[in-house]
C-alpha positions in Angstrom: -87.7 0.6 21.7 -89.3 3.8 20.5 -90.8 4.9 23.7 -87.5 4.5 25.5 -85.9 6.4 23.0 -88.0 9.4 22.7 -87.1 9.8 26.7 -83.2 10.0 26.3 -83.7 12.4 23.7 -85.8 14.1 26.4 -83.3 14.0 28.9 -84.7 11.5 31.4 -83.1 8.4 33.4 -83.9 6.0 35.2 -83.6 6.2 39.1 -83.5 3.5 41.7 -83.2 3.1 45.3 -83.0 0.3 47.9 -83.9 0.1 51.4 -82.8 -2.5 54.4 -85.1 -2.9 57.3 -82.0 -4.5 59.2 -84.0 -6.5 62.8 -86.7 -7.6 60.2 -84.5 -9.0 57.1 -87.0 -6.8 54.8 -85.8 -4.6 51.9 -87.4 -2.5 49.5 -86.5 -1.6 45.9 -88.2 1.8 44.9 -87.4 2.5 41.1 -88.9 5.2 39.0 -89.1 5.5 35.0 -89.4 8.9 33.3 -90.7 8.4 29.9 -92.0 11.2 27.0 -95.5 11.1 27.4 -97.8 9.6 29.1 -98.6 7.5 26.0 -95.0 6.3 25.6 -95.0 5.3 30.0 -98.3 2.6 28.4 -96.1 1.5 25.9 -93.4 0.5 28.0 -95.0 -0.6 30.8 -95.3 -4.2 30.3 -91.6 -4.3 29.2 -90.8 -3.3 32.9 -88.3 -5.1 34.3 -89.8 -7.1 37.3 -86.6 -9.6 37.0 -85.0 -8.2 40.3 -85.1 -12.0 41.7 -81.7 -13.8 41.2 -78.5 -12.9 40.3 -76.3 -14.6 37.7 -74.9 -17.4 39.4 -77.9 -17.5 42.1 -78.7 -20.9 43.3 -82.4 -19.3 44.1 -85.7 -21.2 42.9 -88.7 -19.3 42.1 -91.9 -21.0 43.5 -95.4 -20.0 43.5 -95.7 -16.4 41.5 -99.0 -14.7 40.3 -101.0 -11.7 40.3 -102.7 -10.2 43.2 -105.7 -8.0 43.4 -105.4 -4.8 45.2 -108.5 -2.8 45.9 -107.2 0.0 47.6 -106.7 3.7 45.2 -102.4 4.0 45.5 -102.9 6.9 42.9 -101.3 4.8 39.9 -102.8 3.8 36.6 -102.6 1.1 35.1 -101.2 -0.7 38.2 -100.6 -4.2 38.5 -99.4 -6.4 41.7 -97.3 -9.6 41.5 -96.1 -11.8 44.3 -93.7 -14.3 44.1 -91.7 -16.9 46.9 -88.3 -17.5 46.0 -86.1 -20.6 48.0 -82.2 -20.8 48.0 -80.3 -22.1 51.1 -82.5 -22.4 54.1 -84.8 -19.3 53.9 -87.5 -18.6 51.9 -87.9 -14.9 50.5 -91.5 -13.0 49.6 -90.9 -11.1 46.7 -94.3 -8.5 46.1 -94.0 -6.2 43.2 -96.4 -2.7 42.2 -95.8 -1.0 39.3 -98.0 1.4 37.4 -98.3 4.8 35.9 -98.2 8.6 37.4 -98.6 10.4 34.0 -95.6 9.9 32.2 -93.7 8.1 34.9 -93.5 4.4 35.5 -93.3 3.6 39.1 -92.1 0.1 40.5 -92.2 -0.8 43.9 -90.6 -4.5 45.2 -90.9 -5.3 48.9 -89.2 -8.3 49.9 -88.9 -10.0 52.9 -87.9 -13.5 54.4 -90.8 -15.6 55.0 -93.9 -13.0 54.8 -92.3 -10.2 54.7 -94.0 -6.9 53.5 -97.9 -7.3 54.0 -99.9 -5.7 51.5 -101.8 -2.8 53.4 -97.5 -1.5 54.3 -97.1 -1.9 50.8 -99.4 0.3 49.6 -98.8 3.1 52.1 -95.2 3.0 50.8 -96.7 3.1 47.1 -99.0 6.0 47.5 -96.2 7.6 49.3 -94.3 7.1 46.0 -97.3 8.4 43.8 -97.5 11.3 46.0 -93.6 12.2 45.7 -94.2 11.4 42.0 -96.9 14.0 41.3 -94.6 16.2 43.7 -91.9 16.7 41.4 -94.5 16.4 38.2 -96.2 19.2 38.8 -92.5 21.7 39.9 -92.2 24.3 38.0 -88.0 22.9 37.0 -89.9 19.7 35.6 -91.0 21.6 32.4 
């Protein structure tokens, strides 16, 4: 798409993380978007990839999904939650997604856990966290 476009001209990627909470079977997936303009981070915000559930030849079934209202300020705009259980084997996982907007940056957050997992309030410490370190590198003077 356009948006997407304009930011490799730019210069920007793309950068992703991942976490393991080993004793707790909990992970977290931190991934960040650099786009043009803040205008262009709108535009491709809904075509953010939330399909981090299943691979390929995954056996996994995704149950109950839908959005979830968050009424805490995590500093991003635009910001939407989603939640989602996902069975395969014996174990069911908790798949709870934030993404939104810090200027021109998409942020996405997944928290996943076996059975409950992530509660909300830890994920939005670690998403305001993310908006902070965001705004961080935003505002350094080798960002322009």
């Amino acid at each position: 798409d356009a948006a997407s476009l304009r930011a490799r001209k730019r210069g920007s990627f793309a950068a992703m993380r991942t976490f393991e909470q080993q004793n707790s079977s909990r992970w977290v997936l931190v991934k960040v978007i650099p786009m043009a303009s803040s205008e262009d981070a709108l535009l491709a915000l809904p075509n953010t990839n939330l399909n981090l559930v299943t691979k390929g030849k995954s056996n996994a079934v995704i149950g109950a999904e839908g959005s979830v209202s968050l009424d805490v300020d995590m500093g991003l705009s635009n910001a939407k939650a989603i939640e989602m259980s996902v069975s395969g084997s014996n174990e069911t996982a908790k798949y709870r997604y934030v993404v939104g907007t810090v200027d021109r940056v998409i942020s996405l957050i997944c928290c996943v856990g076996l059975e409950e997992g992530w509660s909300w309030q830890e994920i939005q410490m670690v998403t305001a966290a993310q908006v902070r370190k965001i705004r961080g590198v935003i505002a350094s003077p080798l960002n322009e």
